[in-house]
N, C-alpha and C positions, 0 to 999 in steps of 0.2 A: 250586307257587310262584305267590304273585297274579302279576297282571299289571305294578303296581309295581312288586314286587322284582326281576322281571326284567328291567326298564327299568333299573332303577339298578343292576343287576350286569352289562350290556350297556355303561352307560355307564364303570363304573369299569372293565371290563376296555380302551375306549378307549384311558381316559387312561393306564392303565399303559402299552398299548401304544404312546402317540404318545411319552409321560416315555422310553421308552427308546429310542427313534428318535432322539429332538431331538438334533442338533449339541450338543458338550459345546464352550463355548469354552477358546481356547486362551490361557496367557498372553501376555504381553508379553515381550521378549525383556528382559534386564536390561543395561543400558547400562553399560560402564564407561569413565572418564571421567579424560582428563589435560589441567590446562591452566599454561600459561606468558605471561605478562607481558612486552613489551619496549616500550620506549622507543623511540619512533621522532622522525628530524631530519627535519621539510620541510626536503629538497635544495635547494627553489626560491627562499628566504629567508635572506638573511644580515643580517637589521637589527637592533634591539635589543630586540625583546620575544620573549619565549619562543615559540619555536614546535615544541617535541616535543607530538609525543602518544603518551598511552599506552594501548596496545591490549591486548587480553589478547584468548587464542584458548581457546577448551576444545574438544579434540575427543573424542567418544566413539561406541564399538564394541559392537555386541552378535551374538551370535550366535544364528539359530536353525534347527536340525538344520544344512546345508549350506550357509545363508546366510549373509553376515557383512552389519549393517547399519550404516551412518556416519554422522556430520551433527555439524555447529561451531558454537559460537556466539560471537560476536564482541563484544564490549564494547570502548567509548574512552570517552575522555577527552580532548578536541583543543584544539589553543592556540585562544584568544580572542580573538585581534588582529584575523580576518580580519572584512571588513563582515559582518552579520546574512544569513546565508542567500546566501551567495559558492558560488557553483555554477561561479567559475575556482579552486578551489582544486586539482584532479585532471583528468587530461585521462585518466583509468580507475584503478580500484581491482575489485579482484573476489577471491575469497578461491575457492579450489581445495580440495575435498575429493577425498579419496580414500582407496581402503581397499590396502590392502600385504600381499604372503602375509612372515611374518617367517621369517626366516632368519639365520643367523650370516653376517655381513655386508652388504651393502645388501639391503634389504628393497626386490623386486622390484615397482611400481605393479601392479594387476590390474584397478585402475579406479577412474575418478577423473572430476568435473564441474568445470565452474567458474560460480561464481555472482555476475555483475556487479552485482546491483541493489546491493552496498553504496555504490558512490560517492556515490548521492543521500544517502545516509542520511549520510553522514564530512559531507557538505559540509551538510548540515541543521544551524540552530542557534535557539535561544529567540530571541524578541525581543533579550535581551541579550548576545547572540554567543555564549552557551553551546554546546559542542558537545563534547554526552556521549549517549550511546545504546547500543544492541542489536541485534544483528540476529541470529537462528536461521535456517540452511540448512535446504533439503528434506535429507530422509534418501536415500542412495544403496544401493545393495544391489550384492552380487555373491555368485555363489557362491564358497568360499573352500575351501580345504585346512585341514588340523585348524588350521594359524597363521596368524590372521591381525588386523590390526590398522587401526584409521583416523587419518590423517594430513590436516594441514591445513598449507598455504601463503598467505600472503595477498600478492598483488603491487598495491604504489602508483606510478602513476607521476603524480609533482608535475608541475604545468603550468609549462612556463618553466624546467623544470631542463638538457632536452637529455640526461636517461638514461632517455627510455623506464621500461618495469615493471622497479622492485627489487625483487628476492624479499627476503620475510622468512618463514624457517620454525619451523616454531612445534614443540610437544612433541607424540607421537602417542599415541594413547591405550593403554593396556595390550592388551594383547593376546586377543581374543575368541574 
């Protein structure tokens, strides 16, 4: 065998050998996903312009091998009345994920964060008072038993109302 061919059957037996070495990736886990809509009263306002906003929560679950993994995303739609970019609107807002082993009956927490940076964002509004947005949470992880599932709560507490955080709880995602 020339000198050539044995350089190029040295090289290709390389690459076979490193092709079957290489890390194969793995996929992504697949998210499954439930969300629910309410209507919420600023407690801290009784005058005469509207002041519900409407939030929507989606939280979603996935699983991989022993892991369950979670994270919410939060959409509004907030009343208009307040000045452009009113940063007294909340004296805290923060939305709570967490993941739940399911069970027949209350589905036990097994771990959960809480993530404050929405209030800036609720109290953010366009030039002309608009005040609609998004905000997506880190993902949380835990390891889980065959059931388990991610839940979200989001607590507002109005400034000037005198009740501290009202919980609003939201739908939790199918079960991962």
């Amino acid at each position: 065998m020339t000198t050539i061919k044995r350089a190029a059957v040295a090289a290709l037996s390389v690459v076979a050998v490193a092709a079957s070495a290489a890390p194969t990736a793995t996929a992504a886990p697949a998210y499954k996903c439930a969300s629910s809509t309410k209507d919420i009263d600023d407690t801290s306002y009784d005058g005469p312009w509207p002041d519900n906003w409407t939030i929507t929560v989606k939280t979603c679950a996935a699983r991989s091998g022993g892991t369950v993994y979670a994270y919410a995303e939060v959409r509004w739609d907030g009343a208009s009345f307040y000045p452009v970019d009113d940063l007294t609107i909340f004296d805290g807002a923060k939305l709570r994920v967490q993941i739940k082993h399911s069970r027949q009956g209350t589905d036990p927490v097994v771990a959960e964060q809480d993530f404050p940076g929405l209030e800036a964002l609720l109290e953010d509004s366009t030039s002309s008072g608009k005040r609609t947005g998004t905000y997506r949470t880190a993902t949380i992880s835990h390891r889980a038993g065959a059931a388990a599932l991610g839940d979200s709560v989001l607590f507002l507490d109005w400034r000037g109302d005198g009740r501290g955080y009202q919980r609003h709880d939201y739908t939790a995602s199918p079960t991962a």
